[in-house]
C-alpha positions in Angstrom: -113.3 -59.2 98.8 -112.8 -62.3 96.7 -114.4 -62.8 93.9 -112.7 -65.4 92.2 -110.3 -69.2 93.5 -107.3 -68.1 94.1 -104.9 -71.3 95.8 -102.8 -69.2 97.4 -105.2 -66.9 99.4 -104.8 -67.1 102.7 -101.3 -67.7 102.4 -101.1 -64.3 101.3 -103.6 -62.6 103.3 -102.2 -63.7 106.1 -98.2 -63.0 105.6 -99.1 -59.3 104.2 -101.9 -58.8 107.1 -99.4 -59.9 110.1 -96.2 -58.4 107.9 -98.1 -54.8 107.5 -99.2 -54.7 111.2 -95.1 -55.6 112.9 -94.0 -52.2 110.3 -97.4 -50.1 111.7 -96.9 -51.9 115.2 -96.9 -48.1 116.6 -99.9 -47.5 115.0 -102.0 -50.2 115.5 -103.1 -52.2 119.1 -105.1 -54.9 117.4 -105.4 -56.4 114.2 -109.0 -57.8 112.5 -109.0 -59.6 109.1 -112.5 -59.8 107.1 -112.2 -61.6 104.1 -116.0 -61.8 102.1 -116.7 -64.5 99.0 -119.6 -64.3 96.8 -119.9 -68.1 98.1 -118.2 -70.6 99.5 -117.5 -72.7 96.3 -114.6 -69.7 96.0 -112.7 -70.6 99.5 -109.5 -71.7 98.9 -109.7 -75.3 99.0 -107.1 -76.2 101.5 -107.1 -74.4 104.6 -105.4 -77.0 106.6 -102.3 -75.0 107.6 -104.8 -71.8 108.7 -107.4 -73.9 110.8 -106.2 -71.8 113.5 -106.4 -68.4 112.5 -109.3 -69.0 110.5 -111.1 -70.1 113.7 -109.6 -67.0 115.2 -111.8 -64.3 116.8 -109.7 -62.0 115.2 -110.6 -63.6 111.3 -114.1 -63.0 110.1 -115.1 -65.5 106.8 -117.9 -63.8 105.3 -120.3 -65.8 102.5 -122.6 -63.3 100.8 -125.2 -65.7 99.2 -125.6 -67.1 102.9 -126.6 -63.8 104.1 -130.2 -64.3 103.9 -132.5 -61.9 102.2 -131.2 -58.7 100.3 -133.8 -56.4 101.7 -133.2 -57.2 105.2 -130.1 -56.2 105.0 -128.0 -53.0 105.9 -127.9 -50.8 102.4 -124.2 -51.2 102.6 -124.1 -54.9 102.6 -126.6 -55.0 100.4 -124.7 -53.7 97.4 -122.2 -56.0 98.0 -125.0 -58.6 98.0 -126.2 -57.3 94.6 -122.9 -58.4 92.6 -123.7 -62.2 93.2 -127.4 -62.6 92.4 -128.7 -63.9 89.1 -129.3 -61.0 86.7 -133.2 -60.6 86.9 -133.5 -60.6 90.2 -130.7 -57.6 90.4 -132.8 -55.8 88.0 -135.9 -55.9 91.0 -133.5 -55.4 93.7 -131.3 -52.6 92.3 -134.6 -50.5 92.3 -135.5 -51.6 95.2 -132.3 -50.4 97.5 -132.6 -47.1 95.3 -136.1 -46.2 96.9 -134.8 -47.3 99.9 -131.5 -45.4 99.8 -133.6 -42.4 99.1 -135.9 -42.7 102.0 -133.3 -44.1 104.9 -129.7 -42.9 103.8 -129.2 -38.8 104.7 -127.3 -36.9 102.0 -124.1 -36.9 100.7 -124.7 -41.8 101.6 -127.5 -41.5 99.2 -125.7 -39.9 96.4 -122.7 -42.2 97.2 -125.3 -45.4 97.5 -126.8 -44.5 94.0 -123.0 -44.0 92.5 -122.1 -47.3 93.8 -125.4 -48.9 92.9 -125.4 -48.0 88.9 -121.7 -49.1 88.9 -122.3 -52.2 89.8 -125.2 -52.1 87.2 -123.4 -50.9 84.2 -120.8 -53.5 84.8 -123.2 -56.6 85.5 -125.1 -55.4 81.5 -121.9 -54.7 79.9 -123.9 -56.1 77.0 -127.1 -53.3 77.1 -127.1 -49.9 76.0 -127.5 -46.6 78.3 -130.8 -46.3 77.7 -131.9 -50.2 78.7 -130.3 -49.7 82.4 -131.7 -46.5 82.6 -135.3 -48.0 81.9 -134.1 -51.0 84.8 -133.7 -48.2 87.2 -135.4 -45.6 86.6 -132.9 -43.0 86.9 -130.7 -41.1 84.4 -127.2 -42.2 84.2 -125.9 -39.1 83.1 -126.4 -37.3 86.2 -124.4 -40.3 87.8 -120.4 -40.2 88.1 -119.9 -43.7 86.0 -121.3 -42.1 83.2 -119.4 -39.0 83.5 -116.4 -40.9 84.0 -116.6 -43.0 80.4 -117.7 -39.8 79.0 -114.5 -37.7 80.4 -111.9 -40.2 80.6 -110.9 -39.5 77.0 -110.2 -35.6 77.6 -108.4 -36.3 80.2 -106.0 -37.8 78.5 -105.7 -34.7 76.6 -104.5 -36.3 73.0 -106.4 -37.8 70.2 -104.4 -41.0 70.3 -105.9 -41.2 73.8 -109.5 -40.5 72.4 -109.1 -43.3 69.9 -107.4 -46.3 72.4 -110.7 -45.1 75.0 -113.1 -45.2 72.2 -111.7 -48.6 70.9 -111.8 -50.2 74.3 -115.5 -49.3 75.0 -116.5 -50.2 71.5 -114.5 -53.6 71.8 -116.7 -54.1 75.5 -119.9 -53.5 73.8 -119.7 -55.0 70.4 -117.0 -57.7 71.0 -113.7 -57.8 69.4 -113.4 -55.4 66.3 -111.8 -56.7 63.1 -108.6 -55.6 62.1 -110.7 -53.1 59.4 -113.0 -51.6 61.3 -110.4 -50.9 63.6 -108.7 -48.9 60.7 -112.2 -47.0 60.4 -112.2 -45.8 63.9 -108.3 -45.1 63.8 -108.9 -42.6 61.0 -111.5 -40.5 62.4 -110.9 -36.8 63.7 -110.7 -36.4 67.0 -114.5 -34.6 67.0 -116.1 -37.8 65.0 -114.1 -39.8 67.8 -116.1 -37.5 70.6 -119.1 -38.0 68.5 -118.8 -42.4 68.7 -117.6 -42.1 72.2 -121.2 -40.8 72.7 -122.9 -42.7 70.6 -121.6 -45.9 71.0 -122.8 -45.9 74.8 -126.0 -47.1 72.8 -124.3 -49.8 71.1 -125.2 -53.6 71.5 -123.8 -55.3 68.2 -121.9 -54.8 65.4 -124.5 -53.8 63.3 -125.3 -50.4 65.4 -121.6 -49.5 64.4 -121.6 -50.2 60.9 -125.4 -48.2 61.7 -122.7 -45.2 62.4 -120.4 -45.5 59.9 -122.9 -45.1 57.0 -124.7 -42.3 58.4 -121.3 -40.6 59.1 
């Protein structure tokens, strides 16, 4: 999956592909290469050299804006589908492949279908709050793994200094980049005000909702 130019692409793909099959020749009787872009605009632009094993049976070129429409698509490509359209019409979509997940995908797809799906979500509003993509998709995030994740990854680290570089990373996703102060506010907190924002800020879209914090801490 290629989400972004890269020059060099196929130059790559192709030496690691052919390199990783001749050490697993024992392994392996064939070899397949599928290589999917959001569009075409990110193909590496000169593909001279690899007209041949581009036009290979065994090399599959997959554009996912040129797969027609999202909801006639298998569930599976149609997540992938979801990271490239525009962000209103994700919002309409999103729900729509959870109803569908729940009513064609058997159990444990669904649950891994709806992981996937709010992923992608959280990721594609970095800039809205937990309660705003709950309301886009009608679920609760907190029964989901991504939420669990944000929420756990600073125990597992098992020390405050952890706690504070997690914190400060979600905070600097949410509200933008922290001045050097504030930074010095969050730095001095005790590790249970730190579990407290870690929550909290999950709710955060500007500045203002952490200076919000601060004062009523």
């Amino acid at each position: 999956m290629q989400f972004q130019k890269d020059e060099r692409l196929y130059e790559r793909v192709f030496a690691e592909s052919w390199l990783y099959f001749y050490r697993n020749r024992d392994r392996f009787s064939n070899l397949q290469i599928v290589i999917l872009y959001p569009s075409r605009s990110l193909e590496q632009s000169d593909i001279r050299p690899y007209l041949s094993q581009l036009n290979s049976p065994q090399v599959n070129r997959i554009y996912l804006d040129e797969l027609g429409d999202i909801r006639s698509l298998p569930l599976w490509v149609a997540l992938m589908v979801l990271t490239t359209i525009d962000d209103e019409q994700a919002t309409q979509e999103a729900r729509y492949l959870l109803a569908r997940s729940q009513q064609e995908a058997p159990q444990p797809e669904n649950s891994a279908i709806i992981e996937l799906l709010t992923t992608i979500m959280v990721y594609k509003f970095e800039n809205k709050s937990q309660r705003e993509v709950e309301e886009m998709l009608g679920i609760t995030l907190r029964e989901t793994r991504v939420y669990r994740e944000i929420k756990e990854e600073g125990r597992e680290e098992g020390r405050e200094e952890g706690e504070k570089s997690l914190v400060l990373r979600q905070l600097a996703r949410r509200v933008g980049e922290l001045p050097q102060e504030v930074r010095q506010q969050v730095e001095s907190l005790s590790l249970e005000q730190l579990e407290n924002l870690g929550e909290a800020l999950l709710d955060f879209t500007s500045m203002a909702d952490l200076d919000a914090w601060f004062n009523q801490l």
